[in-house]
C-alpha positions as CSV (number, residue, x, y, z in Angstrom):
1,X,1.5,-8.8,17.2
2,X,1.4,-10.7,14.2
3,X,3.7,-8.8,11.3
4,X,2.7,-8.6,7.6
5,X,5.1,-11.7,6.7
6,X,3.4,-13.6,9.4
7,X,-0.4,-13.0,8.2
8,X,0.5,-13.5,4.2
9,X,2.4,-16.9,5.1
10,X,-1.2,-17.7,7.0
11,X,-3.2,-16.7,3.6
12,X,-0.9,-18.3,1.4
13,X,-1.2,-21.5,3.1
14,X,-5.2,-21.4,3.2
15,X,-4.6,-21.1,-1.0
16,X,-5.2,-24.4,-2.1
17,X,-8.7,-24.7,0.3
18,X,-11.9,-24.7,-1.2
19,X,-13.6,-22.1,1.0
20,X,-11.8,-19.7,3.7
21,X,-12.1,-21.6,7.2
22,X,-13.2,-20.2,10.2
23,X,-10.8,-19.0,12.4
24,X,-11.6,-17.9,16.0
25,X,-11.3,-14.5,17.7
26,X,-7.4,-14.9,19.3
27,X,-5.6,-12.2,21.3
28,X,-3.2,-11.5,18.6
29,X,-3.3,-7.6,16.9
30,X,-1.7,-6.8,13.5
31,X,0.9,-4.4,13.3
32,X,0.2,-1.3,10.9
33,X,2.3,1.1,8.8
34,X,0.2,3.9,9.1
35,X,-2.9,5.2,11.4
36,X,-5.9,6.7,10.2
37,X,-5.6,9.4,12.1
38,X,-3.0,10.4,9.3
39,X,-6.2,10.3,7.0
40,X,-8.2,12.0,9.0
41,X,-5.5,15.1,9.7
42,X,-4.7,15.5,5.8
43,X,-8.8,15.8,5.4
44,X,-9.0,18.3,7.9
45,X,-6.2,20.5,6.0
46,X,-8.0,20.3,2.7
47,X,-8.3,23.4,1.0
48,X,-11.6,24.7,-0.5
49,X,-10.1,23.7,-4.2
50,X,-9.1,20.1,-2.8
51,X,-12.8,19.8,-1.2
52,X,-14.1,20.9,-4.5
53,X,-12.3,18.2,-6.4
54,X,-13.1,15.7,-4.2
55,X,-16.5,16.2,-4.8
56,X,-16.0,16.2,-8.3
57,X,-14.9,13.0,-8.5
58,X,-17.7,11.5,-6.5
59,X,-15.6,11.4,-3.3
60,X,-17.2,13.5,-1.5
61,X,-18.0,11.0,1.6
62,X,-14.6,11.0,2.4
63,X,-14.5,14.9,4.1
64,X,-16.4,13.1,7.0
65,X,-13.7,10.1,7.1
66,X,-13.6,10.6,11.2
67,X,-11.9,7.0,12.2
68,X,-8.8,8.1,14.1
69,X,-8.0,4.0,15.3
70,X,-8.2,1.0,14.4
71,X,-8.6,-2.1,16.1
72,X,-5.7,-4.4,15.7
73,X,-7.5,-7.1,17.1
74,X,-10.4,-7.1,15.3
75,X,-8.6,-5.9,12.4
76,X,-6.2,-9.1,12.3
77,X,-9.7,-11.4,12.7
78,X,-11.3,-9.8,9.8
79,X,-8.3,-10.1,7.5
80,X,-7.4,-13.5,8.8
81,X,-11.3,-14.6,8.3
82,X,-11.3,-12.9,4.7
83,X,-11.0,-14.8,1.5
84,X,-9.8,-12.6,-0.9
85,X,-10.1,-15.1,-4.0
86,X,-13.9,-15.0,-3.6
87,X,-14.6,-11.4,-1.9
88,X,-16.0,-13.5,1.1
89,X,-15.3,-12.8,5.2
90,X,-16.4,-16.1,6.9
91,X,-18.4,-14.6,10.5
92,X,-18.4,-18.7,12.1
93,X,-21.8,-19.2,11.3
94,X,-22.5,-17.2,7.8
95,X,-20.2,-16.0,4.9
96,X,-20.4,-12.7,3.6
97,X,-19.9,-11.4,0.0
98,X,-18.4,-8.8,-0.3
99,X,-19.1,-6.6,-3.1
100,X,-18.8,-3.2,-4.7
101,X,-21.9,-2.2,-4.0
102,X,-21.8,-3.8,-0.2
103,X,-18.6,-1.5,-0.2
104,X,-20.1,1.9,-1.7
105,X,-23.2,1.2,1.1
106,X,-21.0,1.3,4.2
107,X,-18.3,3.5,2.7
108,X,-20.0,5.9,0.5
109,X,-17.1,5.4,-1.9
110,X,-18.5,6.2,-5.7
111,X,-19.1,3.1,-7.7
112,X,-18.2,3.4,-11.5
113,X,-16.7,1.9,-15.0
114,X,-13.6,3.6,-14.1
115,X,-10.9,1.3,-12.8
116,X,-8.4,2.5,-10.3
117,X,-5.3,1.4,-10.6
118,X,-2.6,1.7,-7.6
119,X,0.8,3.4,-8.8
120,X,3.9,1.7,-8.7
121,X,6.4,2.2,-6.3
122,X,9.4,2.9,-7.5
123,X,12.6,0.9,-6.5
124,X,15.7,2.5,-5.4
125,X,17.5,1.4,-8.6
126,X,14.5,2.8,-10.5
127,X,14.6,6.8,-8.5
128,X,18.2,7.0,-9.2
129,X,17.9,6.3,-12.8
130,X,15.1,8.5,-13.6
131,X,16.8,11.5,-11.2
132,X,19.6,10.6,-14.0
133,X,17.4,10.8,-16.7
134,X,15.6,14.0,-15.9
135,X,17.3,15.9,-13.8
136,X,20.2,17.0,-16.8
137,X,22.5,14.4,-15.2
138,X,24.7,13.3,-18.3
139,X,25.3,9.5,-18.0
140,X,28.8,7.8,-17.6
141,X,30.3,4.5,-17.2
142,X,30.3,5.0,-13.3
143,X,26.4,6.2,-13.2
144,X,25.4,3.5,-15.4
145,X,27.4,1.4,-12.8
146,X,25.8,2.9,-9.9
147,X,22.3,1.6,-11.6
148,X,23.6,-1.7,-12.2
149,X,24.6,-2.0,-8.4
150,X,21.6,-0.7,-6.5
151,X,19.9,-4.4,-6.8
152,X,22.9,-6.6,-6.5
153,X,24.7,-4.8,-3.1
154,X,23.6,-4.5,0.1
155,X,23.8,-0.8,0.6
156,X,26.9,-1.3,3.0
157,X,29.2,-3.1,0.1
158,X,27.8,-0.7,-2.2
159,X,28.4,2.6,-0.5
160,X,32.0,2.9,-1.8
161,X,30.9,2.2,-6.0
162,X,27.5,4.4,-5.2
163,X,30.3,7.4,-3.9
164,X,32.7,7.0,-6.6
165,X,29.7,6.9,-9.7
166,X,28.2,10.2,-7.8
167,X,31.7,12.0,-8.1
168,X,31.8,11.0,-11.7
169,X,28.6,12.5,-12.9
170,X,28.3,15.9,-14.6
171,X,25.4,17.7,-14.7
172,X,24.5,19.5,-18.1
């Protein structure tokens, strides 16, 4: 299985090319973080409300989202194959564009002005200082230390400053 360091070293090598090469169909599967089975269980537990939002926002072709597996196989030829500088997979004897509305066809997924944005994931420096700074947690010296520390220590080293900050925090 090939992890995610392993398959972004491979893209990130292919950078400076002029057009994604073709690489052949190999044995080797990705590894994935999540199913989407997972997807397809939340959809199922929807409640009418959920449904009706969903709809509302032009989603609605996700309720029949019914792909419990995925192919690792496949899955690490497509993504290995896929330039994503130019939108393009590269099939051996063709390139394909993708596009937004090559998306919305096979996914039904709305296409319009508004831009999604993903949401940033918070670091664990950045959780403890907003559970600080709105959860009535007055700051000291030590919690301010504690913040300092979650990005500099591995968690082992810092365990003992992390203990004593936490004892030295009142809340409001």
């Amino acid at each position: 299985m090939a992890s995610g360091r392993q398959l972004r070293r491979s893209l990130n090598q292919r950078s400076g090319m002029d057009r994604q090469p073709f690489v052949p169909y190999t044995n080797t599967e990705i590894k994935t973080r999540n199913e989407p089975k997972n997807l397809c269980w939340a959809l199922q537990g929807l409640t009418d409300a959920q449904i009706s939002d969903i709809r509302d926002m032009g989603f609605e072709s996700l309720k029949s989202f019914s792909i419990p597996d995925i192919p690792r196989r496949l899955a690490y030829w497509l993504l290995v194959n896929y330039d994503y500088k130019r939108n393009e997979l590269n099939v051996g004897n063709r390139i394909i564009k993708v596009t937004p509305s090559k998306v919305h066809d096979v996914f039904g997924v709305p296409m319009g002005k508004i831009t999604v944005s993903e949401k940033r994931r918070l670091s664990k420096k950045d959780a403890i200082r907003e559970e600080i700074l709105h959860e009535g947690v007055q700051t000291s010296r030590a919690a301010r230390e504690l913040l300092e520390i979650g990005s500099r220590k591995s968690s082992k080293r810092a365990e003992p400053y992390r203990a004593r900050a936490l004892s030295s925090l009142s809340i409001k």
